[in-house]
VOGU-3710 file (C-alpha; in Angstrom, 3 decimals, decimal comma):
1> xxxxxxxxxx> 107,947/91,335/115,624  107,796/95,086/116,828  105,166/96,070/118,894  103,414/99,428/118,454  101,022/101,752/119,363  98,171/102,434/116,884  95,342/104,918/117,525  92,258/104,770/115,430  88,291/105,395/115,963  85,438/103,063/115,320
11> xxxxxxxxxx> 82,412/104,401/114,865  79,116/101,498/116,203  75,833/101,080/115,595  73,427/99,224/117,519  75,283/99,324/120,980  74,773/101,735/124,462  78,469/103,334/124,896  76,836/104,841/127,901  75,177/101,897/129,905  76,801/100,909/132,589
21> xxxxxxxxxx> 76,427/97,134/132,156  77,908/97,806/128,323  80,866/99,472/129,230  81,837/96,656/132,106  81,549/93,787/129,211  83,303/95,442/126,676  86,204/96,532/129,165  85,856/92,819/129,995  86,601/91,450/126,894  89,755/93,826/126,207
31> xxxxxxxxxx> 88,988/97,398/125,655  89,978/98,864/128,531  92,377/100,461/126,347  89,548/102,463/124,544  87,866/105,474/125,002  84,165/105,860/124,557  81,334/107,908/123,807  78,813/109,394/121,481  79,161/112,438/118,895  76,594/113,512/116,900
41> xxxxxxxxxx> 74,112/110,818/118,153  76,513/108,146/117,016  78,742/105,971/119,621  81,798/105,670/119,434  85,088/103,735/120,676  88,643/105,751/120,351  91,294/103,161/120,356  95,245/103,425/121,419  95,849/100,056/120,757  99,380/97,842/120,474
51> xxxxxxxxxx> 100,079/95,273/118,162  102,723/94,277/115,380  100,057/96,470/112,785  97,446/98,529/112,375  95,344/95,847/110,789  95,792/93,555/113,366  95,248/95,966/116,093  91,829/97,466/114,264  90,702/93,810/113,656  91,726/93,026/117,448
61> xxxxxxxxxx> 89,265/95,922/118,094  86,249/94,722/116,182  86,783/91,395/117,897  86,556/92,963/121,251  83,600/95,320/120,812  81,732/92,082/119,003  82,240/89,776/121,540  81,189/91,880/124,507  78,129/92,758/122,695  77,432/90,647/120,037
71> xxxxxxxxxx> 74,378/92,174/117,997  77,128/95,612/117,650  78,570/96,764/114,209  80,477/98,923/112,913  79,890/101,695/110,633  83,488/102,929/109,752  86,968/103,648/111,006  88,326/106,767/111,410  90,634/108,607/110,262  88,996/108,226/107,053
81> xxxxxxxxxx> 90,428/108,369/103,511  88,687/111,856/102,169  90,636/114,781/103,866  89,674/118,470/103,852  92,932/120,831/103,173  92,850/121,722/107,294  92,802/117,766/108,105  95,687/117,542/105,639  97,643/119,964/107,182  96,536/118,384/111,044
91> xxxxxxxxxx> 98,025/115,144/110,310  100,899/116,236/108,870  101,595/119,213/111,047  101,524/122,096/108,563  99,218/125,526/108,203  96,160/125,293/106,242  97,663/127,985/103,856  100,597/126,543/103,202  98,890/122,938/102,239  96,601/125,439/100,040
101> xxxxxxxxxx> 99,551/126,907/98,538  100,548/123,698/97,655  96,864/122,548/96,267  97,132/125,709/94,194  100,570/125,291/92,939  101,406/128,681/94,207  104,121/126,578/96,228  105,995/123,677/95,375  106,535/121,514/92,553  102,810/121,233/91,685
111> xxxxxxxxxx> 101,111/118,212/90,527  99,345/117,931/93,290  96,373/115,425/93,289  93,239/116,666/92,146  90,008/117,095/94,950  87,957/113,391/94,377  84,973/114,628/96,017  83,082/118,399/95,892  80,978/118,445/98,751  79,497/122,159/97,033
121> xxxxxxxxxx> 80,653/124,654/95,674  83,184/126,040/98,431  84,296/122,381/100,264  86,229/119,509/98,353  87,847/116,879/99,748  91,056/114,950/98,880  92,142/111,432/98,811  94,355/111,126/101,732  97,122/108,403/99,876  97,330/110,342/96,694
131> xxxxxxxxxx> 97,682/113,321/98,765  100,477/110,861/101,023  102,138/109,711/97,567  102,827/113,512/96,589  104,398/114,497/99,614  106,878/111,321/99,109  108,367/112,663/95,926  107,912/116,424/96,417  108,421/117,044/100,460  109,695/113,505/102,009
141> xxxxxxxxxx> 110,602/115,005/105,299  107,027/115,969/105,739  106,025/112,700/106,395  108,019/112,388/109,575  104,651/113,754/111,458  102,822/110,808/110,481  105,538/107,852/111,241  106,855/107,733/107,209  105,511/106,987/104,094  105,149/103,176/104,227
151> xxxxxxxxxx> 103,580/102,743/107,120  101,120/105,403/106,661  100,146/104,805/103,131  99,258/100,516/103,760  97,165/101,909/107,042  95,378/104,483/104,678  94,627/101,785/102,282  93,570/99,331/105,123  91,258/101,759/106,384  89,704/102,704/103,009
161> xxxxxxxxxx> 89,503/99,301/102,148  87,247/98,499/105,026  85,169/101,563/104,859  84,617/101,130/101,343  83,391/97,575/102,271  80,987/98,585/104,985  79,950/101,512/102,276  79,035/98,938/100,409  77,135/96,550/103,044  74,937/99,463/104,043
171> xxxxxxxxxx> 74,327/100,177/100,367  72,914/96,923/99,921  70,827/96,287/103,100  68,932/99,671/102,678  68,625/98,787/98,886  65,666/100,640/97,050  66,355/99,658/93,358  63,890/97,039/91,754  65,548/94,325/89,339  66,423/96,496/86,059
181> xxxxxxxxxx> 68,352/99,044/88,586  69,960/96,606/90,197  71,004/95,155/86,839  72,018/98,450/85,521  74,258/99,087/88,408  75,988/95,731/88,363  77,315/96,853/84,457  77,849/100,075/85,763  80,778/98,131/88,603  81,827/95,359/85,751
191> xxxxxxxxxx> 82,313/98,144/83,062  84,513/99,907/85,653  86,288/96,645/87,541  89,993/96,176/87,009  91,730/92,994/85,291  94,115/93,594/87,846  95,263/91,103/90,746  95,133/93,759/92,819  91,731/94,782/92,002  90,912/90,769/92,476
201> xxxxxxxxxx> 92,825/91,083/95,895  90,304/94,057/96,470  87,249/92,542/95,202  88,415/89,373/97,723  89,438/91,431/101,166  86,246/93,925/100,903  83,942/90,178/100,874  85,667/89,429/103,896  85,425/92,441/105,133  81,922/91,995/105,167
211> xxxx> 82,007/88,707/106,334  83,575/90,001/109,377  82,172/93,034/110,268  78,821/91,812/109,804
//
């Protein structure tokens, strides 16, 4: 099996980046290949890991920063899954304008994917595999910049799989809804949840996401 290099960012909770002690027990229990530190108040571990994929070498990761300090967790991976038009053009090496252009349908095809999220009234956000899917059929050779379509769509899903999984676990721990809430919000999911074995598949890999990450 191929080995490669994948580079991703975990975001932590409940660990010291900066102590001294820390940083010699997590380099001791393999992630020397990591770069930390704290933005924003929140710590951080930048990863260029190898291994066969990108789940295995995220998952690798977790194990890692979990043994060395075992009461750590993590709050989500990054690059995330909702992209601003500039982090769109970033990752795949292309102006803002143009991706705008593009958003617009004052270039290209059009068709392409809708904003998911409006932050206000001046910042939306995209979802970055609808936004990889377009690109596919409308500007292939694009895609180069981020290692091709295949590989960069599964590690998208991976990594909103997870995040929407630890979305979820936070939701739940700092839950303020009494009993008819709660109730209310479980038809709200069921009315919405998917027949599909994929959704199943979802439903299944997001528990043990959980499971896992703590």
């Amino acid at each position: 099996m191929t080995i490669a290099d994948h580079n991703f960012k975990l975001l932590l909770a409940n660990i010291d980046v900066e102590d001294d002690d820390t940083f010699d027990a997590l380099v001791e229990a393999g992630c020397d290949d990591a770069l930390f530190g704290v933005i924003d108040g929140v710590p951080f571990a930048e990863f260029d890991r190898e291994a066969p994929t990108f789940t295995g070498a995220v998952a690798s990761a977790v194990q890692d920063i979990i043994t060395a300090v075992p009461g750590a967790s993590i709050v989500r991976i990054e690059p995330d899954s909702f992209v601003s038009l500039v982090t769109i053009g970033e990752r795949l090496g292309l102006s803002r304008e143009v991706v705008r252009l593009y958003a617009k349908g004052g270039r290209g095809p059009g068709g392409f994917p809708a904003p998911i999220h409006y932050v206000d009234a001046k910042t939306r956000l995209w979802h970055w595999p609808s936004v990889l899917e377009w690109f596919r059929h409308h500007r292939p050779e694009t895609l180069k910049k981020v290692g091709g379509f295949e590989v960069s769509y599964r590690n998208a899903e991976v990594v909103e799989m997870v995040n929407g999984a630890l979305r979820a676990r936070d939701a739940a721990i700092n839950l303020h809804v009494d009993e008819e809430e709660l109730r209310l919000v479980t038809e709200i999911v069921e009315a919405g949840a998917s027949p599909q074995p994929s959704f199943q598949m979802f439903v299944g890999r997001a528990h043990e996401a959980l499971t896992t990450l703590h």
